[in-house]
Each structure stands twice: as structure tokens, then as C-alpha cells.
DOKE-64314 format. One record per residue (C-alpha): residue number from 1; residue in one letter; chain; x, y, z. Coordinates in nm, 3 decimals, decimal comma, padded with zeros to 5 digits. Last residue first. Layout:
<mipa NUM; 'A'; 'A'; <X; Y; Z>>
...
This chain:
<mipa 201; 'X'; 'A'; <-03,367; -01,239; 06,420>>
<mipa 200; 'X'; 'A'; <-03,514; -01,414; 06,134>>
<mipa 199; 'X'; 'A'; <-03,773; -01,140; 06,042>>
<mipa 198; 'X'; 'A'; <-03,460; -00,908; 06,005>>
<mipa 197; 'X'; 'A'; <-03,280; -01,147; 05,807>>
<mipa 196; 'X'; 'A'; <-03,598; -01,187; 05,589>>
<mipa 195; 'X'; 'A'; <-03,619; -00,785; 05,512>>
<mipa 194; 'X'; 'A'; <-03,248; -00,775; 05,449>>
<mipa 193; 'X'; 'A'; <-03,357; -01,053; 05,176>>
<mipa 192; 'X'; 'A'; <-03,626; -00,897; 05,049>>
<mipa 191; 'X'; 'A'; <-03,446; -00,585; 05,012>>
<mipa 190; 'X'; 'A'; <-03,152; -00,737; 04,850>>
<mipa 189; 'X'; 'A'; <-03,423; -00,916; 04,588>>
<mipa 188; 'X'; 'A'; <-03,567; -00,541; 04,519>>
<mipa 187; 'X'; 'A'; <-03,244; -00,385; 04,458>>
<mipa 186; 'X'; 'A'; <-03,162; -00,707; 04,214>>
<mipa 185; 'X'; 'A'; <-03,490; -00,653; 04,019>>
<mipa 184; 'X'; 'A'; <-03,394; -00,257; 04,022>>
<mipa 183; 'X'; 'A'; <-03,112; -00,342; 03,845>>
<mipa 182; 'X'; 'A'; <-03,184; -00,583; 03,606>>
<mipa 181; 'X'; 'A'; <-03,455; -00,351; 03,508>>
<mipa 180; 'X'; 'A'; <-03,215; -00,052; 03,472>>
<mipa 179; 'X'; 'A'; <-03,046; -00,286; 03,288>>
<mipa 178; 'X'; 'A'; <-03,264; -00,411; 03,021>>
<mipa 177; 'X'; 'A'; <-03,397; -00,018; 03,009>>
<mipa 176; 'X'; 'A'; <-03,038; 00,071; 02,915>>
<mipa 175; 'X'; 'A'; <-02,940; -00,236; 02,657>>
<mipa 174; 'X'; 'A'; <-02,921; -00,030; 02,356>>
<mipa 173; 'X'; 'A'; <-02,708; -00,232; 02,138>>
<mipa 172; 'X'; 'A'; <-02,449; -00,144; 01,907>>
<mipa 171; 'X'; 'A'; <-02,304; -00,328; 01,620>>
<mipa 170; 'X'; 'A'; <-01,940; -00,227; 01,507>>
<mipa 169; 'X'; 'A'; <-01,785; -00,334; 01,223>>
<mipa 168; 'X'; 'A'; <-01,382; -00,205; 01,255>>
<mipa 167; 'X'; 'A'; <-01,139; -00,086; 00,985>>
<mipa 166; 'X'; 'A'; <-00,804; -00,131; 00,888>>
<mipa 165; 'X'; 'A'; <-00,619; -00,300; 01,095>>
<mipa 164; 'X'; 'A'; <-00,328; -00,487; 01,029>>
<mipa 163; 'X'; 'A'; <-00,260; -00,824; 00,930>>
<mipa 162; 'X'; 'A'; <-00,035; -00,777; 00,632>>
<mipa 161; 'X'; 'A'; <-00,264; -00,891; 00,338>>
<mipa 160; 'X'; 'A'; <-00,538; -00,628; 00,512>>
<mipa 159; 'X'; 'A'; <-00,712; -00,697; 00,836>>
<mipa 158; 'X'; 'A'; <-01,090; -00,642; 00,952>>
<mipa 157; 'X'; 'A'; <-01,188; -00,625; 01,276>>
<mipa 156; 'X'; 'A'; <-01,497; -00,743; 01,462>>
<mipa 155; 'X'; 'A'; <-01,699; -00,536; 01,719>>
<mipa 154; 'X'; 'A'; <-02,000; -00,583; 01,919>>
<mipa 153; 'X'; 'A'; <-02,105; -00,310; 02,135>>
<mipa 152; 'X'; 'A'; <-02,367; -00,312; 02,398>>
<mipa 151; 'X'; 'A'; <-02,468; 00,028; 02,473>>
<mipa 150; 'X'; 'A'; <-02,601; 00,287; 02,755>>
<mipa 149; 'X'; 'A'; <-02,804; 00,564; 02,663>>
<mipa 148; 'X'; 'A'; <-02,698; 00,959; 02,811>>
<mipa 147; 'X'; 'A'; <-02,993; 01,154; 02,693>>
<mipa 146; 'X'; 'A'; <-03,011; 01,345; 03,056>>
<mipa 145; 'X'; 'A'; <-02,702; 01,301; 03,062>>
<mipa 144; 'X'; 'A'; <-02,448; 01,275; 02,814>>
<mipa 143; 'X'; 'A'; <-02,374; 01,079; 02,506>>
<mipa 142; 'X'; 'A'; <-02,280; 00,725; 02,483>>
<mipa 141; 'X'; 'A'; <-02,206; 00,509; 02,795>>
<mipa 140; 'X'; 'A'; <-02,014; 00,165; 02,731>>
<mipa 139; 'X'; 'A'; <-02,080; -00,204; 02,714>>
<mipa 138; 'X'; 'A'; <-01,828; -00,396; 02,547>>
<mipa 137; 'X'; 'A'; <-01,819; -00,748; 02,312>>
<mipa 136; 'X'; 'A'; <-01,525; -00,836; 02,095>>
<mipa 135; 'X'; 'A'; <-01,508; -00,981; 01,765>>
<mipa 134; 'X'; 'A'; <-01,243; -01,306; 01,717>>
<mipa 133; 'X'; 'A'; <-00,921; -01,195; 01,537>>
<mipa 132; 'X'; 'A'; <-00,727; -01,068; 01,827>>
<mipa 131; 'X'; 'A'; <-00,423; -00,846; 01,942>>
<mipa 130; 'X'; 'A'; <-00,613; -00,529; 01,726>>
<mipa 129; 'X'; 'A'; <-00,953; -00,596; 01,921>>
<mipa 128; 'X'; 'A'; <-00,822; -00,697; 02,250>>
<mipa 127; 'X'; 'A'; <-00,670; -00,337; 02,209>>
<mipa 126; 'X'; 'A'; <-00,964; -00,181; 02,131>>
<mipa 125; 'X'; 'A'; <-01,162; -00,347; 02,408>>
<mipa 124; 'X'; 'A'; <-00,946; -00,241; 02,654>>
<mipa 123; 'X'; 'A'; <-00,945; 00,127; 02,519>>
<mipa 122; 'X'; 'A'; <-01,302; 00,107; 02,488>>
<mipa 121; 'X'; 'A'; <-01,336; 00,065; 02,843>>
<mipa 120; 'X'; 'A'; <-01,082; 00,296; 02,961>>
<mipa 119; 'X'; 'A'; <-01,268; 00,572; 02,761>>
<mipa 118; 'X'; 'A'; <-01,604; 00,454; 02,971>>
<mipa 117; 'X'; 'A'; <-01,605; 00,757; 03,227>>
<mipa 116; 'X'; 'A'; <-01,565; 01,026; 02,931>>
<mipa 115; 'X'; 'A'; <-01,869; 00,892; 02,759>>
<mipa 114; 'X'; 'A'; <-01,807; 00,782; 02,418>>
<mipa 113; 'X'; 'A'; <-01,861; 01,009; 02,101>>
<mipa 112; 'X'; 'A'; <-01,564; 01,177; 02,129>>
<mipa 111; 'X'; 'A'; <-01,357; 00,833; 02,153>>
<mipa 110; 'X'; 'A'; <-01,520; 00,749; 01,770>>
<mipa 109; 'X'; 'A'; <-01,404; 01,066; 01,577>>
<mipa 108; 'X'; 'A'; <-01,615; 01,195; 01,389>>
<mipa 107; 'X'; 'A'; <-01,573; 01,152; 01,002>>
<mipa 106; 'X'; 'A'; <-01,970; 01,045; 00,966>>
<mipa 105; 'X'; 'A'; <-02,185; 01,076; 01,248>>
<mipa 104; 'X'; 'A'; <-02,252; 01,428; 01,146>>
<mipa 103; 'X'; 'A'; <-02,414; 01,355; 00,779>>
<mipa 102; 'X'; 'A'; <-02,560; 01,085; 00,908>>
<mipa 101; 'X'; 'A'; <-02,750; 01,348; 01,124>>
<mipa 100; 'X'; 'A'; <-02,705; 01,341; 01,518>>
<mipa 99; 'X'; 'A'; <-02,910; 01,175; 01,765>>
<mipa 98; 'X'; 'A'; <-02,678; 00,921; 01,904>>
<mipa 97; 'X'; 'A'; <-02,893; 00,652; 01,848>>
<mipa 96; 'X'; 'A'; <-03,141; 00,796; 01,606>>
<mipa 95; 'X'; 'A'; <-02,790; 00,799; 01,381>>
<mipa 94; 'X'; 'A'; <-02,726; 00,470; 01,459>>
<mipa 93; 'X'; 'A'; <-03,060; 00,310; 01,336>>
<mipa 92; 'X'; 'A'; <-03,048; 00,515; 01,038>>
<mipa 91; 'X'; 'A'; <-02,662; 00,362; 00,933>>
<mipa 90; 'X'; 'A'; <-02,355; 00,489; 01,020>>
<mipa 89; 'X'; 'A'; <-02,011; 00,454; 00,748>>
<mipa 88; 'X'; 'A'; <-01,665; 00,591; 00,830>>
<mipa 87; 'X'; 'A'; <-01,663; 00,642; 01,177>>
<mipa 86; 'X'; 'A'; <-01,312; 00,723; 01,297>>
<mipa 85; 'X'; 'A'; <-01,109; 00,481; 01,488>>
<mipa 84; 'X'; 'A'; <-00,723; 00,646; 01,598>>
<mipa 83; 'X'; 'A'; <-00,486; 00,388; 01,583>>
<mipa 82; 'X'; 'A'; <-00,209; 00,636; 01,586>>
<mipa 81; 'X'; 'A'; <-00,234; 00,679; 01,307>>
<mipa 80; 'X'; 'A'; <-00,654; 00,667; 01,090>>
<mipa 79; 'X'; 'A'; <-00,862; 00,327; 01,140>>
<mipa 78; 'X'; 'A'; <-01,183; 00,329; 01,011>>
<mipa 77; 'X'; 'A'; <-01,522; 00,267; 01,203>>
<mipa 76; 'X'; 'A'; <-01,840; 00,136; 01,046>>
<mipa 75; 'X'; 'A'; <-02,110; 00,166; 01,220>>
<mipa 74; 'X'; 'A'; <-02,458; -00,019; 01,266>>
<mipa 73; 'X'; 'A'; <-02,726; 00,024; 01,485>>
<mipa 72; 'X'; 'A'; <-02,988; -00,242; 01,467>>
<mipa 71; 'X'; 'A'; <-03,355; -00,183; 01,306>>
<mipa 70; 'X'; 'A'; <-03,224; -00,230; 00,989>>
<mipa 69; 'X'; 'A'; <-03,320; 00,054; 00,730>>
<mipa 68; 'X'; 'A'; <-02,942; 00,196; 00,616>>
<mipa 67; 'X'; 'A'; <-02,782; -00,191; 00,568>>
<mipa 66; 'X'; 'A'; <-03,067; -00,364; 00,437>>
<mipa 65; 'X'; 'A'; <-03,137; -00,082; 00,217>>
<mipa 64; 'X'; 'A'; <-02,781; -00,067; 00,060>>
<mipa 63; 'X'; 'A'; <-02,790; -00,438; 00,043>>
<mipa 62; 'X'; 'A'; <-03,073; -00,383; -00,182>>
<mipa 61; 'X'; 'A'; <-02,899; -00,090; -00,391>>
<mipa 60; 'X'; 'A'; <-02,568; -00,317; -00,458>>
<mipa 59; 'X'; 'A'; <-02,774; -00,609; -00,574>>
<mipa 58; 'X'; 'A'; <-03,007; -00,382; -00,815>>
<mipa 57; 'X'; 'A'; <-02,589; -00,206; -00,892>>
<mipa 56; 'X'; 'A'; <-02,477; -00,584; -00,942>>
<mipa 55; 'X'; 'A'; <-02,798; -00,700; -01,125>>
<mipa 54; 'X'; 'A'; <-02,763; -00,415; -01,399>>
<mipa 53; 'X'; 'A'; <-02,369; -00,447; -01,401>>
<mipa 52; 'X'; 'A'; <-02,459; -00,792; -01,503>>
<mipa 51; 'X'; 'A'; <-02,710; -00,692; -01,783>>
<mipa 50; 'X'; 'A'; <-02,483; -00,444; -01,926>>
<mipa 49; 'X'; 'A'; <-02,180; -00,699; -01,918>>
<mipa 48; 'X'; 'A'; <-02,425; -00,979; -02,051>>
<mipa 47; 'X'; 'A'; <-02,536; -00,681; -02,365>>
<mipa 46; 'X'; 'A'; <-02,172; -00,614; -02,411>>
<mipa 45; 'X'; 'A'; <-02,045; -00,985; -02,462>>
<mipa 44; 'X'; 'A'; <-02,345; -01,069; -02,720>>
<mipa 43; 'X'; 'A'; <-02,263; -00,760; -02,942>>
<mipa 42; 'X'; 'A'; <-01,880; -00,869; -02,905>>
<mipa 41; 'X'; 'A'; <-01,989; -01,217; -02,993>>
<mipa 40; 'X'; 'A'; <-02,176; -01,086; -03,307>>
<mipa 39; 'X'; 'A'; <-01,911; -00,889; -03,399>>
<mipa 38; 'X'; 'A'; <-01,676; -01,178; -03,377>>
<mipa 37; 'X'; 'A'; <-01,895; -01,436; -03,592>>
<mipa 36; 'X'; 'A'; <-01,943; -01,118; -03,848>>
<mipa 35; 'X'; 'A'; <-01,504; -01,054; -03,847>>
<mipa 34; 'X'; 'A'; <-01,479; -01,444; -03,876>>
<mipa 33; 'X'; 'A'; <-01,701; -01,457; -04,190>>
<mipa 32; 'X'; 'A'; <-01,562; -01,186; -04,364>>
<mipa 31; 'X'; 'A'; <-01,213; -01,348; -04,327>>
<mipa 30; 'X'; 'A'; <-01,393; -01,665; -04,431>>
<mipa 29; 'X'; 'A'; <-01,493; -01,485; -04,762>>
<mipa 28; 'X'; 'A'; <-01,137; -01,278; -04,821>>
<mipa 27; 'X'; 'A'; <-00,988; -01,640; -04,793>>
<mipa 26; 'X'; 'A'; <-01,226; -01,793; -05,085>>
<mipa 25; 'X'; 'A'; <-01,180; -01,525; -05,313>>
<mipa 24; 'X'; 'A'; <-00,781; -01,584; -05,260>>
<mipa 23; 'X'; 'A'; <-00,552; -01,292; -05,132>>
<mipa 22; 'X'; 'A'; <-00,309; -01,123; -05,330>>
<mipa 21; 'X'; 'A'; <-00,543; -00,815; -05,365>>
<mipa 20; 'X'; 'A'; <-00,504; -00,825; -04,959>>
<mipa 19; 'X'; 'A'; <-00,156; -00,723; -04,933>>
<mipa 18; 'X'; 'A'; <-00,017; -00,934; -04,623>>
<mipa 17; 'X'; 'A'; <00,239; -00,712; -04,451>>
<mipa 16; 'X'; 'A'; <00,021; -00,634; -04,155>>
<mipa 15; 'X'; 'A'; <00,119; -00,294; -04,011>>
<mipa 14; 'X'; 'A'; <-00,135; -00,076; -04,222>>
<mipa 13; 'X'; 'A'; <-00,399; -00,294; -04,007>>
<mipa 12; 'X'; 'A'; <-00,254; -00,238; -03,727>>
<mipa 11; 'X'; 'A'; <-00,252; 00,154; -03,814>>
<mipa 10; 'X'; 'A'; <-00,613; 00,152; -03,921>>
<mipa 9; 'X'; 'A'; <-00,723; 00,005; -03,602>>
<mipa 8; 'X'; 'A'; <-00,538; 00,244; -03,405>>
<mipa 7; 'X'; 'A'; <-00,738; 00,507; -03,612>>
<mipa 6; 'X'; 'A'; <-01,054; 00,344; -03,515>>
<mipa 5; 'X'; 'A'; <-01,013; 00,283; -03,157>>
<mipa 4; 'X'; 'A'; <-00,923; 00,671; -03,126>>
<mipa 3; 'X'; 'A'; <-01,265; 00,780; -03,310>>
<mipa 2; 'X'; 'A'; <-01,476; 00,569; -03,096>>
<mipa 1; 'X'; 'A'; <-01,785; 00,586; -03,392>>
């Protein structure tokens, strides 16, 4: 028995004024009564609060999955002074992205893991981010060559009661082979092209 809850118990009850040999047969009976009905509901109260956190931690642990096992990167960046974005929460897909543990994506700093060249980048897209409310799109370079990849990011930020920032969900891309393909599809068209000038003259 909750020893605490009991001895307050006692002391309300000590408090009431009422001196229960006064009281009728009939009173002490629907007193006895209410105290079973509210029992009961307290019984029936705890076992829908154990069943509900139940479905909220099965609920919690699903989204949990969805969130570590989809196939697209995911990152969750906070916002420290000096509006400096640190990555709060990666998932699998992001980690094979950068290839670095969980464990390592998590506290780094977000400009440290961009390429040097690309810095101005995220800075523009930062501070669209902050003046805005719609998400943002961005390519930029991650790592460094020879594993250098480079990513589309998608980013939408989230405000408190005031309006400021204090985090960022990120979804990144890997769009590299899609544009080393675009690439070489245009350097084959301008070939063809100088090609039919050349035919022309």
C-alpha cells in the first residue's frame, strides 16, 4: 500500500468534523456504496491508462521504424546561437550516406559536414529558411572526394509560440548518378551539334 497517500488520507479524514457514530444506518450504507462505485471506476480508469500508454509506446515504436528503416535520408537538425544547426536526430539511410555511425552523425555540427565549396549554398538556403515558412530545396556536396556524393536537400522549419527557429527536417537526396547522366547527355547533345555545324559549313 502507497504509504504517503494513506497517511494524507487519514489526515483528511481526521479533518472532517462529521463524527460518524452520529451518522444514520442508511447514510453509512450509501457512503459504502459510493466508495465501491469509485473504486471500481478508479480500477476501470487505470486499466484504459495502461492500455493507452500500451498503444502509444506500440505507436511510438512503429513510427520509430518508419523513421530509422526508410529508404530516404532523414535528419533532424537543431538550432544552437548563433543559428548554428546541429544534427539532432539521423536515421539508417543518412548514416550510409555520409558513412559515419548514428552515433557520429549525432551532435555534429551540420556546416562540417558540407563541402567547403557549397557553404555559400547552405548559407542561402538557411537564411530563406529562417525569413520563410515554406521548405526550401538545395543541392550541395557532402563529404570529400573520392566519396564526395552530391545531395538534394529539402528542408522545412519548425517555429515555437514566438516564431523562431528551433529545429530543421531535412530530407536528402542523392541525385549524383542523375546528374552525371544529365551531364554527359548534354556533353553528348553539344557534340552533336558542333558536329552538325561543321557538316553545315
Amino acid at each position: 500500500m502507497n504509504t504517503p497517500l494513506r497517511d494524507r488520507a487519514e489526515k483528511m479524514l481526521d479533518q472532517t468534523s462529521q463524527n460518524l457514530d452520529d451518522v444514520a444506518a442508511i447514510d453509512v450504507h450509501a457512503l459504502i456504496h459510493e466508495l465501491q462505485v469509485h473504486q471500481i471506476e478508479l480500477t476501470l480508469q487505470n486499466e484504459e491508462l495502461q492500455s493507452s500508454q500500451v498503444t502509444l509506446q506500440a505507436a511510438r515504436d512503429r513510427f520509430a521504424d518508419l523513421y530509422d528503416l526508410a529508404p530516404v535520408s532523414y535528419l533532424t537538425l537543431t538550432m544552437a546561437g548563433d543559428d548554428v544547426a546541429t544534427v539532432q536526430q539521423a536515421n539508417r539511410a543518412a548514416s550510409e550516406l555520409f558513412g559515419l555511425t548514428i552515433a557520429e552523425l549525432v551532435g555534429s555540427q551540420w556546416t562540417r559536414l558540407i563541402h567547403r565549396d557549397d557553404q555559400d549554398a547552405w548559407y542561402l538556403c538557411h537564411l530563406n529558411l529562417l525569413a520563410g515558412s515554406q521548405p526550401r530545396l538545395c543541392e550541395l556536396h557532402i563529404g570529400q572526394s573520392p566519396d564526395q556524393r552530391l545531395v538534394q536537400l529539402e528542408a522545412v522549419a519548425l517555429r515555437d509560440g514566438g516564431g523562431a527557429v528551433q529545429s530543421l527536417l531535412v530530407t536528402l537526396t542523392d541525385v549524383t548518378e542523375q546528374r552525371e547522366s544529365e551531364q554527359k547527355l548534354q556533353q553528348q547533345s553539344d557534340g552533336e551539334q558542333r558536329q552538325y555545324h561543321q557538316w553545315q559549313l
